[in-house]
GUDREN-911233 format. One record per residue (C-alpha): x, y, z; residue in three letters. Coordinates in steps of 0.1 Angstrom, whole numbers, padded with zeros to 4 digits, always signed. Layout:
<kefis>
XYZALA
...
</kefis>
This chain:
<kefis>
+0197+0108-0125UNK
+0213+0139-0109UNK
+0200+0153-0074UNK
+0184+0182-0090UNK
+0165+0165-0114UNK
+0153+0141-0087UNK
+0143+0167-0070UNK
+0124+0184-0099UNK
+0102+0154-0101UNK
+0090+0160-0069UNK
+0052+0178-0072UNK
+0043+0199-0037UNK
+0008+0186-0030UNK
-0018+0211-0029UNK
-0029+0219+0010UNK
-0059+0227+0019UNK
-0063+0259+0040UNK
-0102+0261+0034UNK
-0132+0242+0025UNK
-0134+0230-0014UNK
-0160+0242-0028UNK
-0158+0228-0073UNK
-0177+0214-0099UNK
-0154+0188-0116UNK
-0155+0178-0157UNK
-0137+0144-0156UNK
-0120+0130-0188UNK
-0133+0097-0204UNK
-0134+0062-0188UNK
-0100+0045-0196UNK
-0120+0011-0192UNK
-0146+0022-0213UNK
-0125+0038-0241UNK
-0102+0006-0244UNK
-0131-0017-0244UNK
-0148+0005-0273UNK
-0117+0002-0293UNK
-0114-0034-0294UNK
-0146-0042-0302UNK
-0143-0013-0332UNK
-0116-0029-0344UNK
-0133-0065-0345UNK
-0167-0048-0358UNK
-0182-0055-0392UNK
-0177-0015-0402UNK
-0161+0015-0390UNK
-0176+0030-0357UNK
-0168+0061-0337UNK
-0158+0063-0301UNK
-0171+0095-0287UNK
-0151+0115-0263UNK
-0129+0088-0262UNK
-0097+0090-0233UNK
-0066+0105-0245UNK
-0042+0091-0221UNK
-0007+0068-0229UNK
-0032+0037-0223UNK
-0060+0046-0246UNK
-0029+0059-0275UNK
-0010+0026-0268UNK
-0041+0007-0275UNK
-0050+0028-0303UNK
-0010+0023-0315UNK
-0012-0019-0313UNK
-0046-0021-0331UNK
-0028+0003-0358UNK
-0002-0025-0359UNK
-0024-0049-0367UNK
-0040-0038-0394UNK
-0073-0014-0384UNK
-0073+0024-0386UNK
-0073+0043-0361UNK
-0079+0083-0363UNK
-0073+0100-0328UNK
-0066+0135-0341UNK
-0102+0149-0326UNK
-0121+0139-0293UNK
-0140+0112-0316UNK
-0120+0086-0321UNK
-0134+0073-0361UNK
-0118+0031-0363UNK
-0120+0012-0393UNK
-0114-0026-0395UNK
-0088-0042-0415UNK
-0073-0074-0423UNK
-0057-0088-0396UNK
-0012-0089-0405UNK
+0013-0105-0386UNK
+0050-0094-0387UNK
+0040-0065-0360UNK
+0054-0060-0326UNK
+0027-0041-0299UNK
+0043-0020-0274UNK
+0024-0026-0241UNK
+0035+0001-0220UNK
+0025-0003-0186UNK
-0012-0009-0194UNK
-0029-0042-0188UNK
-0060-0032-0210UNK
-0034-0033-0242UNK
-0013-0061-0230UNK
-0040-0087-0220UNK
-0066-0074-0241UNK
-0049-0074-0280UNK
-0033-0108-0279UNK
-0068-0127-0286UNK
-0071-0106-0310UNK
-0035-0106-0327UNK
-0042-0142-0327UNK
-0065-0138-0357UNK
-0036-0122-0376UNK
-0019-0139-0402UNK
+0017-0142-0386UNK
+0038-0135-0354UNK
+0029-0109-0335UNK
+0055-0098-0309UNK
+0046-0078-0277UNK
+0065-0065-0243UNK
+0062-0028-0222UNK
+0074-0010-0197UNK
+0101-0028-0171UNK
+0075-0031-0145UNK
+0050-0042-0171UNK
+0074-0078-0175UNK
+0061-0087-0137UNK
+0027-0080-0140UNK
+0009-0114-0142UNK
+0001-0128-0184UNK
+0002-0165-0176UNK
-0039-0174-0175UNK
-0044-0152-0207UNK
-0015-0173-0223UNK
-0027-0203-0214UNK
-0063-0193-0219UNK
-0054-0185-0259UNK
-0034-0220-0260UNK
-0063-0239-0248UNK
-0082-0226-0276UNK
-0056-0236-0303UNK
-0034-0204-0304UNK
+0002-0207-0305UNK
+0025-0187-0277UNK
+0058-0181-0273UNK
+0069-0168-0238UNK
+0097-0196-0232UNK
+0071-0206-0202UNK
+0075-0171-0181UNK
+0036-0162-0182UNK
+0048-0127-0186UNK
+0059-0099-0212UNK
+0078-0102-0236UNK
+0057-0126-0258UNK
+0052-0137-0296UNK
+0012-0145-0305UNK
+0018-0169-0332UNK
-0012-0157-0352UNK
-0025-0180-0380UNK
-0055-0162-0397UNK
-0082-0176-0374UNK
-0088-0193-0341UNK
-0113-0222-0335UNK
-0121-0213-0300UNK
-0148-0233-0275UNK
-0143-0242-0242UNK
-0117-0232-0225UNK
-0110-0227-0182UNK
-0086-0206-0167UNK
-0082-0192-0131UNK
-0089-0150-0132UNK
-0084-0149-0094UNK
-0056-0128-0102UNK
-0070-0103-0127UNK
-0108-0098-0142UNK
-0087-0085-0172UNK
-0082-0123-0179UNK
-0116-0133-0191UNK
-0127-0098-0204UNK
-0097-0104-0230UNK
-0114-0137-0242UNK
-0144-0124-0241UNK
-0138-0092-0261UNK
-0129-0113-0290UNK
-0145-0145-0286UNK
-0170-0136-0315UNK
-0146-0137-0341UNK
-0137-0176-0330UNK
-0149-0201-0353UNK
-0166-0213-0326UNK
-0169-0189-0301UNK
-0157-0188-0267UNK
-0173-0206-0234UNK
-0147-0193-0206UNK
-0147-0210-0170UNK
-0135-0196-0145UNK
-0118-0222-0118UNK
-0100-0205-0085UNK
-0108-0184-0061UNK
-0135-0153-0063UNK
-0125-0130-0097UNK
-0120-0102-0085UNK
-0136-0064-0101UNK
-0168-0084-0114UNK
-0182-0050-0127UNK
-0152-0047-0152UNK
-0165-0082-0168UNK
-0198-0067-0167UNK
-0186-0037-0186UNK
-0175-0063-0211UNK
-0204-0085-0216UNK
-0226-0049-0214UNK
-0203-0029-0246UNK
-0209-0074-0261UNK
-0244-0069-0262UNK
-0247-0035-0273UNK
-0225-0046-0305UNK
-0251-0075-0311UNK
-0233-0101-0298UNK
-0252-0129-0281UNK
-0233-0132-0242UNK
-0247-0161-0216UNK
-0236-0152-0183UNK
-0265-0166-0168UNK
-0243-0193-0149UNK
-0218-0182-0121UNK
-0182-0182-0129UNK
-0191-0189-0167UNK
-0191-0167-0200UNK
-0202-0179-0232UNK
-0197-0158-0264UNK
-0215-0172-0292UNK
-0198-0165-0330UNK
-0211-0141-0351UNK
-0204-0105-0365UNK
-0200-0078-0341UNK
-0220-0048-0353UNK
-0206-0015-0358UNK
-0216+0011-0334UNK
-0210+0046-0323UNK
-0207+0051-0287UNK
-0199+0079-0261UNK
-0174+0073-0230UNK
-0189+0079-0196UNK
-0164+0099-0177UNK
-0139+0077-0158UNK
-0156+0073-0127UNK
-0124+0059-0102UNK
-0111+0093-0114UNK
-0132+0110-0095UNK
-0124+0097-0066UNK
-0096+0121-0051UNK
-0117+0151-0061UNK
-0149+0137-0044UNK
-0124+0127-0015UNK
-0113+0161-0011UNK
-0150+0176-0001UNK
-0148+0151+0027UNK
-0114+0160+0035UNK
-0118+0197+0037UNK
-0155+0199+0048UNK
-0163+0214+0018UNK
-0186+0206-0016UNK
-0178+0189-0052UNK
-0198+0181-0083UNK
-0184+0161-0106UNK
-0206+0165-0137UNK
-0225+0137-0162UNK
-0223+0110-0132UNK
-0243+0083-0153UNK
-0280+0069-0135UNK
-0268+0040-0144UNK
-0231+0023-0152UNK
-0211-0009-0145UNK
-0180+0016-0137UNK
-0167+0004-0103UNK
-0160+0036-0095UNK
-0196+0039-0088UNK
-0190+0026-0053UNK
-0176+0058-0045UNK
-0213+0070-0033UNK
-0217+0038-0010UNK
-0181+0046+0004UNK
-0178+0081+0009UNK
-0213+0076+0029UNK
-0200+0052+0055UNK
-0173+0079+0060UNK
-0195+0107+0066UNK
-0201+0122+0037UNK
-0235+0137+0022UNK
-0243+0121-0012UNK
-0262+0134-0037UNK
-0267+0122-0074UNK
-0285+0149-0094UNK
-0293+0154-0131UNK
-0263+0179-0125UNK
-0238+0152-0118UNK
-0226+0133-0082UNK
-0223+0160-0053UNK
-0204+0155-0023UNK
-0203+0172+0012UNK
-0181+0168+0037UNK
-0189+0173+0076UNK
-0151+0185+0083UNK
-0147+0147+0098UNK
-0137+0111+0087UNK
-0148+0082+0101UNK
-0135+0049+0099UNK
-0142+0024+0075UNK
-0144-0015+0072UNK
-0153-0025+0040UNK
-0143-0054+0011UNK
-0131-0036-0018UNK
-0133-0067-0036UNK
-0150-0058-0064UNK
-0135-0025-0068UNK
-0099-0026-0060UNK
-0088+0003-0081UNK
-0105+0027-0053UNK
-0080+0014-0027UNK
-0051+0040-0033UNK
-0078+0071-0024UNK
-0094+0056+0000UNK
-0064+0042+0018UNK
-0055+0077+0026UNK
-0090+0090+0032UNK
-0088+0060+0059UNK
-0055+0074+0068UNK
-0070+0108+0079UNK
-0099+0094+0098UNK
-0112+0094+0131UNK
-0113+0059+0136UNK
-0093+0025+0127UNK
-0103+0010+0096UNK
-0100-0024+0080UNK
-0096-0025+0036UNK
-0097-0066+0026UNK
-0106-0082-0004UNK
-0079-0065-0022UNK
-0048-0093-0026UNK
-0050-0092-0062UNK
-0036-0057-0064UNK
-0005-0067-0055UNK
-0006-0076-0090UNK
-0015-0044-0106UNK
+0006-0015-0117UNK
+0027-0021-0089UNK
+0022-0040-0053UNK
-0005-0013-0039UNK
-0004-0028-0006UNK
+0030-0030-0002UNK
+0032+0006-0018UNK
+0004+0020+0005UNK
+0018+0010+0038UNK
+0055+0022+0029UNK
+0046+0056+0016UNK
+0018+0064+0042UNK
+0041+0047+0072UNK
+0068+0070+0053UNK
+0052+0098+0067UNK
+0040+0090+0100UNK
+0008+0071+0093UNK
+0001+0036+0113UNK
-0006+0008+0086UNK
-0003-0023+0086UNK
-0006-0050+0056UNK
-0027-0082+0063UNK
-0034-0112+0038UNK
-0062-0094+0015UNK
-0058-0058+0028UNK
-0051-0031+0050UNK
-0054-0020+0090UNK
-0054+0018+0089UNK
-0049+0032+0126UNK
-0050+0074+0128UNK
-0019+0086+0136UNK
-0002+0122+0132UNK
+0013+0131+0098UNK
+0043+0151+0089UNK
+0054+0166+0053UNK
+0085+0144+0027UNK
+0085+0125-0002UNK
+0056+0097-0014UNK
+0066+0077-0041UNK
+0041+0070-0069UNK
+0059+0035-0086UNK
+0049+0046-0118UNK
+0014+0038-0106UNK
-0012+0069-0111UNK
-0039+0057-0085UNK
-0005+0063-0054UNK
-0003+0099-0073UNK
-0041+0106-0066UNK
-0036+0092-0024UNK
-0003+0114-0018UNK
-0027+0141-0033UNK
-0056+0134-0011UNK
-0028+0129+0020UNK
-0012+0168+0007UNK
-0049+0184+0012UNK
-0046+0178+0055UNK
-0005+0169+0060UNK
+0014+0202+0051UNK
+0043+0191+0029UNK
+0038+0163+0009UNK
+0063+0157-0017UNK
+0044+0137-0049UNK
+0068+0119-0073UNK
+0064+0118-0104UNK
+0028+0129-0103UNK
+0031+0128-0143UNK
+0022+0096-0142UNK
-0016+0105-0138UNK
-0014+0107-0177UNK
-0019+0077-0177UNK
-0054+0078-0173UNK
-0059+0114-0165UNK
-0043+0138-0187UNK
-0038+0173-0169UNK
-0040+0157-0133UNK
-0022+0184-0114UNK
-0034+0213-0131UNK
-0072+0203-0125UNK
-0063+0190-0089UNK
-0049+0227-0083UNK
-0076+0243-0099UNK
-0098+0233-0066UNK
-0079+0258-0046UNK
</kefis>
């Protein structure tokens, strides 16, 4: 690539010269959407997914249930998907989205024949090896020449007996959603165990067992580290996306930032989004909350305060608030997070560089982060193809002057249009 294209890849982050002041309309819930899909195409009739995300995650998924067998229609904001017989003889392009790539194989192993998938470059490293093994334990033949990781061949055979099966999801929640998702269809079900250390993101598997239920399908989860999908059909459903909640998170971040006020409209009473957290977080920095019929409001006193808090359970939020941490008052500590070194790239390692790339004061530990304030200067953050580092260089642009985003395109991953609404605040 030449210099000057380089350099055209380079996005000037907005910066703030007053307080916000927005109401925000976010697009769908990529989680959400994804989840929907699946479970349409395993349904017993078509169903419709209601202002469903159109992103390069949700139109990948959409792409490798196509390859299977179901139809998809994504030419409107309803997304109508009809069942069909399960083929083989198909190869699922993954892109860079662990929803498609650990998500379609269970169900690719109903096919009748070989199903081949692989991605994106960076998409080859990002862990497959418990979903693998999960799918052999319940009978299903893989072909990954013992890497754990894309590419892969499902060796699909018309049907999967299913049971009991354990696998360690330390790494991923994605791991025992995927089983569970299509778990139904299994002769006998699935009963997943989970045996490691804490799963990380619990609310994403509650998101599963949640869009399980609302399908009909009977889900025990009353034992910890245990989730057993009983067979059966899944019913057809219509369903409306909540809007994706984590994406919210640099525009709520930006009423703290800049003192100022946003809304972002439709925030749901009650959701198993983990970007719900948001209103717990931005709190312990400082920040009036306010959940209305209007939507979630934010204010921002004009200060940050530190923060020490597990992210755990929501590790998706640690890009923003890594550089809302960054602009503090205060120190903060971020644990609970190793298992994103796993995710679209290694966060950690990506958060320090880029923020220490600019004058910030982090430091990686173990599980997390130690944020230290520390004066700030303008150049270049790097995004690793990774959408949640586009949304913290943004955050970073609203108070350091100069911040030089790369690649922000890669917010269409999840967020369509990124830039242009992020400007639109100013």
């Amino acid at each position: 690539m030449s210099d000057s294209n380089r350099v055209a890849d380079l996005w000037p982050a907005p910066h703030a010269t007053r307080p916000v002041d927005a109401t925000v309309a976010l697009p769908g819930s990529k989680s959400l959407t994804n989840r929907a899909l699946v479970l349409a195409a395993v349904a017993d009739g078509p169903g419709t997914v209601r202002r469903a995300l159109r992103s390069r995650d949700t139109e990948l998924m959409a792409a490798a249930l196509t390859a299977l067998g179901a139809e998809v229609d994504t030419a409107g904001d309803d997304w109508k998907v009809t069942p069909g017989p399960w083929h083989g003889g198909a190869t699922v392009d993954c892109g860079l989205a662990g929803t498609v790539m650990r998500f379609v194989p269970p169900v690719a192993a109903l096919a009748d024949g070989p199903v081949i998938f692989d991605g994106d470059p960076h998409a080859r490293t990002r862990p497959m090896h418990e979903v693998l093994r999960g799918l052999r334990g319940l009978g299903v033949g893989i072909d990954d020449d013992d890497r754990g990781t894309l590419p892969f061949t499902v060796l699909g055979s018309g049907s999967v007996k299913g049971g009991v099966v354990t696998i360690d999801a330390s790494a991923s929640s994605q791991f025992i959603s995927a089983l569970l998702l299509a778990g139904a269809r299994y002769d006998e079900g699935v009963d997943v165990r989970h045996d490691g250390k804490p799963v990380p993101s619990l609310p994403h598997i509650d998101m599963t067992v949640d869009q399980l239920r609302l399908r009909g399908v009977e889900v025990d989860d009353s034992d910890a580290n245990r989730w057993v999908v009983q067979p059966g059909p899944v019913r057809a459903v219509d369903v409306t996306v909540e809007p994706d909640l984590s994406n919210a998170a640099p525009f709520l971040a930006a009423a703290l930032v800049t003192g100022g006020r946003v809304t972002v409209r439709d925030w749901p009473r009650a959701t198993t989004q983990a970007g719900d957290a948001l209103r717990e977080i931005l709190t312990l920095m400082g920040a009036d909350v306010e959940l209305s019929d209007e939507g979630l409001t934010v204010r921002g006193p004009g200060t940050i305060h530190g923060l020490d808090f597990d992210l755990h359970d929501v590790g998706e939020l640690t890009p923003t608030v890594a550089a809302l941490c960054a602009l503090a008052d205060g120190p903060s500590h971020l644990h609970g997070v190793a298992h994103i070194r796993g995710h679209e790239t290694d966060r950690l390692d990506a958060l320090a560089t880029e923020i220490n790339g600019l004058g910030g004061h982090v430091t990686e530990t173990e599980d997390g982060l130690t944020i230290r304030p520390a004066s700030m200067t303008g150049g270049r953050f790097r995004t690793y193809a990774d959408h949640r580092m586009a949304h913290a260089g943004a955050v970073l642009g609203l108070l350091v002057e100069g911040v030089l985003v790369e690649d922000v395109g890669t917010t269409a991953k999840t967020f369509p249009g990124f830039a242009e609404a992020w400007a639109g605040l100013f």
